[in-house]
C-alpha positions as CSV (number, residue, x, y, z in Angstrom):
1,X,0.0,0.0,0.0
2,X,1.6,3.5,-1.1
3,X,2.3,5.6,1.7
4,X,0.5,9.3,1.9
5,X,2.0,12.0,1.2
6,X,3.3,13.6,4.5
7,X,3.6,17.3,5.2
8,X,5.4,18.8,8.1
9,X,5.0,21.9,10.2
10,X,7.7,23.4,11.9
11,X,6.9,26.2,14.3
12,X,8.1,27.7,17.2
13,X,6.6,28.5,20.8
14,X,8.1,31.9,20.9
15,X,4.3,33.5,21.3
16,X,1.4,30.9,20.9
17,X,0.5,32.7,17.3
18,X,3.3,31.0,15.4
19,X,2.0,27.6,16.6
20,X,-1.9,28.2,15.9
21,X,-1.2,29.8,12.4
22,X,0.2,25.8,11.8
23,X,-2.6,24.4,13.5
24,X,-5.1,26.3,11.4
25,X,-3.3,24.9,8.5
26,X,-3.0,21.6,9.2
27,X,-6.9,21.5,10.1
28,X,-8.1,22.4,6.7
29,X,-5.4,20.2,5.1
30,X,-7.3,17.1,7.3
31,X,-11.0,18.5,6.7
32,X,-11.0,18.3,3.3
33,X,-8.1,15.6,2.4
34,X,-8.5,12.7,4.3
35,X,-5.4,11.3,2.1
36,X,-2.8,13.3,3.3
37,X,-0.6,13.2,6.6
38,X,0.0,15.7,9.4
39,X,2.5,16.3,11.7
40,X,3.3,19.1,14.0
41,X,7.0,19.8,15.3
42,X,8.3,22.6,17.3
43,X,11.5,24.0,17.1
44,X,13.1,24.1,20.1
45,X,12.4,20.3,20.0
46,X,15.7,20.7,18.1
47,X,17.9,22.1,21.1
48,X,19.1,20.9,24.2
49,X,15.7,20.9,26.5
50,X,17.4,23.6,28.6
51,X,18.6,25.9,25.7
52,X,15.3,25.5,24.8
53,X,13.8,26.7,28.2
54,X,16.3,29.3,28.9
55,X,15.7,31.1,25.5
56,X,11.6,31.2,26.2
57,X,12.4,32.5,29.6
58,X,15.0,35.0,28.4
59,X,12.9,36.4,25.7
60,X,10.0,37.1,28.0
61,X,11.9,38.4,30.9
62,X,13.2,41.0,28.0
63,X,9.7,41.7,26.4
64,X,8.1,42.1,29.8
65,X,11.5,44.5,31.4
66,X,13.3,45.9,28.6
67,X,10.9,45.5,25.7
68,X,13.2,48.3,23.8
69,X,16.1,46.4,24.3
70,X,13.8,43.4,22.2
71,X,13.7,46.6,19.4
72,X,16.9,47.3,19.2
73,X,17.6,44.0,18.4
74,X,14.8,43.6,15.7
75,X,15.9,46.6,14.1
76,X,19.7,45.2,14.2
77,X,18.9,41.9,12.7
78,X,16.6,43.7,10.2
79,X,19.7,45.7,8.6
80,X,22.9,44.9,10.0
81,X,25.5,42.0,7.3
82,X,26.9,40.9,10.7
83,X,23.5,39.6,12.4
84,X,23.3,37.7,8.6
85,X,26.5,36.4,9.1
86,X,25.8,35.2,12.5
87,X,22.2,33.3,11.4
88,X,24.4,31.5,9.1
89,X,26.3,30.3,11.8
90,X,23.6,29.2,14.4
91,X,21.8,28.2,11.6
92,X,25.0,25.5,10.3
93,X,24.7,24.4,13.8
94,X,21.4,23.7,15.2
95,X,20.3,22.6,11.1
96,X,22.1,19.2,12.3
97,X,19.7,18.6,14.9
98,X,17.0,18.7,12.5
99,X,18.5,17.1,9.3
100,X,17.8,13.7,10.6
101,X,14.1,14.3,11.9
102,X,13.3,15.6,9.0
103,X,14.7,12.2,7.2
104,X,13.2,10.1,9.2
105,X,10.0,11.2,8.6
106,X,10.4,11.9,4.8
107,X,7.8,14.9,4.3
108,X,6.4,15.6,0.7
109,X,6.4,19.7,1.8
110,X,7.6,21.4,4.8
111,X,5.8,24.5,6.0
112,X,7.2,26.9,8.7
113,X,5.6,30.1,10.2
114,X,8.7,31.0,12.2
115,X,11.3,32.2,10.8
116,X,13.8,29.8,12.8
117,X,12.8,26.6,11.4
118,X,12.7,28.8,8.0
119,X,16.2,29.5,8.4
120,X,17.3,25.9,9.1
121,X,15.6,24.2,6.4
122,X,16.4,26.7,3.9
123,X,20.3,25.6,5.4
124,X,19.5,22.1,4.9
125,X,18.5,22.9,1.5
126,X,21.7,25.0,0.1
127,X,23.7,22.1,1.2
128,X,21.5,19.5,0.0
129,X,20.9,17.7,2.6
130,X,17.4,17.7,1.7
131,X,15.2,18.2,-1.2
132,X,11.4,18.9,-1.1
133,X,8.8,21.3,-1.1
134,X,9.2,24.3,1.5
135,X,6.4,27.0,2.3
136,X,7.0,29.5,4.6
137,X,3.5,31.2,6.0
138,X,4.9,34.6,7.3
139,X,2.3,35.5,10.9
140,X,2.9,39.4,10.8
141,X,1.7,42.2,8.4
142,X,5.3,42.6,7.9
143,X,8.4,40.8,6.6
144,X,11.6,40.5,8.5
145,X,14.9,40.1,6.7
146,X,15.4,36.7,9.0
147,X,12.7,35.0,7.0
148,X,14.1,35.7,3.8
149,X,16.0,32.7,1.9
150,X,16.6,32.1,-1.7
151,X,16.4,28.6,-1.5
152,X,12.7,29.1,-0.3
153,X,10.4,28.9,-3.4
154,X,7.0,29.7,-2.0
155,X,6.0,32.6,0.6
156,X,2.7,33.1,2.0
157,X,2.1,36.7,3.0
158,X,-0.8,39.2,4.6
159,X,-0.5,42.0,2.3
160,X,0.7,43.0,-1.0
161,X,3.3,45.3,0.7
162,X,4.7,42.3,2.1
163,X,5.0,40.9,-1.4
164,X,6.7,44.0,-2.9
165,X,9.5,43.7,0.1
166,X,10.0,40.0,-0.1
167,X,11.0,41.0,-4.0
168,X,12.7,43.9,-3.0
169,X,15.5,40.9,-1.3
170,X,15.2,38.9,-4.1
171,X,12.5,36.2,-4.1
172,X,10.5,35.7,-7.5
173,X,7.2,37.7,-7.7
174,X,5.3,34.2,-9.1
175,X,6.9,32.6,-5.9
176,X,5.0,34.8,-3.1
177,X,1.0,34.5,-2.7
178,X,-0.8,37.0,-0.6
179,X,-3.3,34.8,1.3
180,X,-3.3,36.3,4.7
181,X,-2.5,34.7,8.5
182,X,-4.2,31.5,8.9
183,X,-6.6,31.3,11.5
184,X,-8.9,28.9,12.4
185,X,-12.3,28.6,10.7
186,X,-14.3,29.4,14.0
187,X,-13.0,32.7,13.6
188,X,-14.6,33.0,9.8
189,X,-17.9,32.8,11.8
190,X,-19.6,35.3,13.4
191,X,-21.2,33.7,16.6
192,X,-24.4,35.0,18.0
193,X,-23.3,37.8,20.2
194,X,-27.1,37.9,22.1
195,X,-26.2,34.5,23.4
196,X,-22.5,34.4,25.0
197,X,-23.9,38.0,26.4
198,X,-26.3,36.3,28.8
199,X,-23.6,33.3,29.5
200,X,-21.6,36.0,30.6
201,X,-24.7,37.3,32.7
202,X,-23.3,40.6,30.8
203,X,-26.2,43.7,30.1
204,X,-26.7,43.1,26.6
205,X,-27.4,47.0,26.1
206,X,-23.9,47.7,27.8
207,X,-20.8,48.3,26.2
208,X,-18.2,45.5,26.2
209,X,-14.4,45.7,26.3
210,X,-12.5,42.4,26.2
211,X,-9.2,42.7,27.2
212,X,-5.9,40.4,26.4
213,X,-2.6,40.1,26.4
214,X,-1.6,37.1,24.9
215,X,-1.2,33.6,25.5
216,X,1.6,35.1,28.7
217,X,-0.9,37.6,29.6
218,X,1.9,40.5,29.1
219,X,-0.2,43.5,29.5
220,X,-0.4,45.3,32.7
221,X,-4.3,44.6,32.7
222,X,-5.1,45.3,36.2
223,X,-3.9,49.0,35.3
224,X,-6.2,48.8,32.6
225,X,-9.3,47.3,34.3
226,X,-8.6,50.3,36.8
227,X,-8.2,52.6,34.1
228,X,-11.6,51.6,32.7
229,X,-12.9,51.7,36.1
230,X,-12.0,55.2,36.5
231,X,-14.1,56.3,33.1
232,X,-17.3,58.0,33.9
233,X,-19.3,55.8,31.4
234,X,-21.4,52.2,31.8
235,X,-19.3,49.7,30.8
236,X,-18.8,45.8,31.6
237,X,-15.5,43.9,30.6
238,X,-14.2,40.5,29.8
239,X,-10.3,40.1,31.1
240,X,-8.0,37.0,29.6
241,X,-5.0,36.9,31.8
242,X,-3.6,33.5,29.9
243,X,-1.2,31.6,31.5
244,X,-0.3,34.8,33.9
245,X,-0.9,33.2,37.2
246,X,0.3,36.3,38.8
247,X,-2.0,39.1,36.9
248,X,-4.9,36.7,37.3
249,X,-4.0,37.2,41.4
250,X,-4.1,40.6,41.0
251,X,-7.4,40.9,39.0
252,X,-9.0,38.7,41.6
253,X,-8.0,40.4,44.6
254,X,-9.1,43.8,43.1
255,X,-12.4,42.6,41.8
256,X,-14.7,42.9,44.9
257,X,-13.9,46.8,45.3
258,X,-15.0,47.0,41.3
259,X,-17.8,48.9,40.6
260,X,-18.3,48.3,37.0
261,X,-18.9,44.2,36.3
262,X,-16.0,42.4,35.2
263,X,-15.4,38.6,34.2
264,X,-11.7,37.4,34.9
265,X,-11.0,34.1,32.9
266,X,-7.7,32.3,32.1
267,X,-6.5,30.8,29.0
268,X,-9.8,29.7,27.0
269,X,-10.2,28.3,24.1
270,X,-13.9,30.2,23.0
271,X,-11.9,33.6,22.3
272,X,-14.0,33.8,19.2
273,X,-16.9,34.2,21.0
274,X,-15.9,36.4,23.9
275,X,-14.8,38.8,20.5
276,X,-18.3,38.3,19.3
277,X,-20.0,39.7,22.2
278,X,-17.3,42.7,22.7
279,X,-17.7,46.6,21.3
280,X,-14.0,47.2,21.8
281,X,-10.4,44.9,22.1
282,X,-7.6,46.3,24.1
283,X,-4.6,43.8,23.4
284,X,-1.1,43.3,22.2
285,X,-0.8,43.7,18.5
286,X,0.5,40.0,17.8
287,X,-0.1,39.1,14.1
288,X,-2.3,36.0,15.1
289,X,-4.5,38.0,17.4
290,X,-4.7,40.7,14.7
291,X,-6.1,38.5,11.9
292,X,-8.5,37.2,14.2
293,X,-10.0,40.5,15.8
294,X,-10.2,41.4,11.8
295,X,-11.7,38.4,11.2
296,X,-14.7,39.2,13.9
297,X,-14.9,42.7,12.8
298,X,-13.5,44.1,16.2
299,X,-12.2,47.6,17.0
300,X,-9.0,47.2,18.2
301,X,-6.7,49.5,20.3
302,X,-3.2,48.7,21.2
303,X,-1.7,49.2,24.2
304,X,2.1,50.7,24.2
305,X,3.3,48.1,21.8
306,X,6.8,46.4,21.6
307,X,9.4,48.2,19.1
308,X,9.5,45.6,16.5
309,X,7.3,43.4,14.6
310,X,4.4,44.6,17.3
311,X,4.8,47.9,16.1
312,X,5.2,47.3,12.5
313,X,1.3,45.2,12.9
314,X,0.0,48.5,14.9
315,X,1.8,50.9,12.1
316,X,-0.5,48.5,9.1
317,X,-3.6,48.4,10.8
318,X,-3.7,52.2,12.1
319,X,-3.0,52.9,9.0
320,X,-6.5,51.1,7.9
321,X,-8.1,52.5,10.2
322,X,-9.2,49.2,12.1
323,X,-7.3,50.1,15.1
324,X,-6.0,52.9,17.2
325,X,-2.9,53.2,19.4
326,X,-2.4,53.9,22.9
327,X,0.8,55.0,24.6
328,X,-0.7,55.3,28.0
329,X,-3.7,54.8,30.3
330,X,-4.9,58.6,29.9
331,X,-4.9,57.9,26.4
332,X,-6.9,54.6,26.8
333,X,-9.7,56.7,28.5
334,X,-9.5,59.4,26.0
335,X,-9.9,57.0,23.1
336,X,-12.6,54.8,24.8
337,X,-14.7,58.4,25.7
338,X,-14.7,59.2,22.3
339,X,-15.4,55.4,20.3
340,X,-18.3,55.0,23.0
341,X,-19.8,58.3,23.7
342,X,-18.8,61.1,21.3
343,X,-18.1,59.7,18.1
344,X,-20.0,56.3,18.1
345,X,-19.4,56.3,14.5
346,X,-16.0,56.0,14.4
347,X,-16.2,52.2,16.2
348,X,-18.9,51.6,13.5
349,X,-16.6,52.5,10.8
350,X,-13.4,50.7,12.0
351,X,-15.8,47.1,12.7
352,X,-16.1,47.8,8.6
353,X,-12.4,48.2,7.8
354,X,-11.8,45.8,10.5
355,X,-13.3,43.2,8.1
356,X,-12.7,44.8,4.8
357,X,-9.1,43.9,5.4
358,X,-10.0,40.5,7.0
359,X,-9.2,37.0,5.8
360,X,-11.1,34.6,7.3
361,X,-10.7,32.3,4.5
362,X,-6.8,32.4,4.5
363,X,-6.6,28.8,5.8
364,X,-8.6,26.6,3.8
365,X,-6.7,28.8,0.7
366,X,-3.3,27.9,1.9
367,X,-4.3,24.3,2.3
368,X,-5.6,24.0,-1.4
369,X,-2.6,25.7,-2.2
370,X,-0.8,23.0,-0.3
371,X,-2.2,20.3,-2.1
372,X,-0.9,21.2,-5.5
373,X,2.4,20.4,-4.5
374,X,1.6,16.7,-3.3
């Protein structure tokens, strides 16, 4: 009996987006083609468990203390021959540790959507170590010069700015589809807000604000929740502290001296719905949690985001008027006063460019695109 034809995602756990951009994938690949196989790898499988550990914590003990610092690097790797020069290097290195995985299991196409396993299996490739197909699904309105590879044929992009840059280094135009961030299909579906409102026992002639900060809960949301508190409005909010054991303390503690109603949960899995039954998002600006608020046609505004690809994502959709930017809490009341009270039409209009720009679609798309390879 012939074997399927195998396809392998390689992610990375470096912000849960990265990992459920592949997931999204890999689910319309099975939906609809029950003859191909799956199978999911992450990265930092790759390393020594405790490089592995020690890099996550590293990068979030930057992000959450010296987010500039995260920046300065970002812009560095963005322009400077040396940090190219270096990738190279890490890149010869840690490509061993994958060459024979990737062997062993024999995969018709590869598809990243992090720019690390990118980098490594474009290595693999230039020194033909292994020959097949490799997509690489880019999870940011914006392309970083560490994801770029002339020995990767096929880029899947957000925008058609994207495309022009990605040519810009080099990579043939015919090469680079602009499909959008994968996400998955329950976000292509508007849920009935009336519904999840009275779960919530939420007033469903209040305003909602639904409040995240990733899968690490990294925003300072029990300044926010008193923020809101302090606006001289009705409102009622939904806060997703993630895996932030500590933030969720906080909330909890503060909650009984709240006057305006507020629902505290953890890391969920029916975000979709808590978006369907909020007015207003106040988040990070992470390119997975950006093509999903788009995707439900949510006004988003972003808190103080980190110099880098965060800002880059803020810069694109500000500039499409689906989100607005906040720098501090003063600024979070200001904006909310106005989107809520004073110019009501201004949320209505961004919920339209919010999902003129959408693509809700973007997974099943990549999958059929997929499938012509195998």
């Amino acid at each position: 009996m012939a074997k399927l034809p195998r396809i392998l995602f390689i992610s990375a756990p470096v912000g849960a987006g990265h990992i459920r951009a592949a997931q999204a994938v890999s689910l319309a690949l099975c939906k609809h083609n029950i003859h191909i196989e799956t199978k999911m790898a992450n990265v930092f499988d790759f390393f020594n468990p405790y490089i592995g550990e020690w890099i996550l914590k590293v990068y979030l003990r930057i992000l959450k203390i010296f987010p500039q610092l995260y920046g300065m690097a970002y812009s560095w790797g963005n322009d400077s021959y040396l940090a190219l020069a270096g990738r190279k290097i890490i890149s010869s290195y840690l490509a061993r540790r994958m060459e024979k995985y990737i062997l062993a299991y024999n995969p018709t196409v590869i598809i990243c959507t992090h720019a690390t396993p990118a980098g490594l299996v474009a290595h693999l490739i230039k020194k033909n170590k292994i020959e097949m197909t490799i997509v690489a699904v880019v999870t940011d309105f914006v392309v970083h010069r560490l994801w770029i590879y002339p020995e990767i044929e096929h880029y899947i992009v957000a925008n058609e700015h994207m495309r022009d840059m990605l040519v810009g280094y080099g990579i043939k135009y015919n090469g680079i589809e602009v499909m959008g961030i994968p996400v998955d299909e329950k976000f292509s579906i508007v849920s009935g807000k009336e519904q999840i409102v009275s779960e919530l026992q939420f007033n469903p002639n209040v305003k909602t604000i639904l409040v995240m900060g990733g899968g690490e809960g990294m925003l300072p949301m029990d300044d926010i929740v008193l923020c809101c508190e302090n606006i001289n409005i009705t409102l009622q909010m939904i806060v997703v502290t993630g895996h932030n054991k500590s933030i969720y303390n906080k909330l909890v503690q503060l909650q009984p001296s709240l006057r305006k109603t507020v629902r505290i949960l953890r890391h969920v899995d029916n975000v979709n719905e808590l978006m369907a039954a909020s007015d207003l998002i106040i988040s990070k600006p992470g390119g997975m949690t950006c093509a999903e608020t788009l995707c439900q046609g949510l006004p988003m505004l972003i808190y103080c985001p980190i110099p880098g690809q965060e800002e880059a994502n803020t810069n694109y959709l500000v500039k499409c008027q689906a989100a607005l930017r906040a720098d501090s809490l003063e600024e979070i009341q200001v904006i909310i006063k106005r989107l809520f009270i004073e110019e009501p039409e201004q949320l209505i209009a961004m919920r339209q460019n919010a999902l003129a720009i959408s693509q809700p679609m973007s997974a099943p798309q990549i999958a059929e695109y997929i499938v012509n390879f195998v």
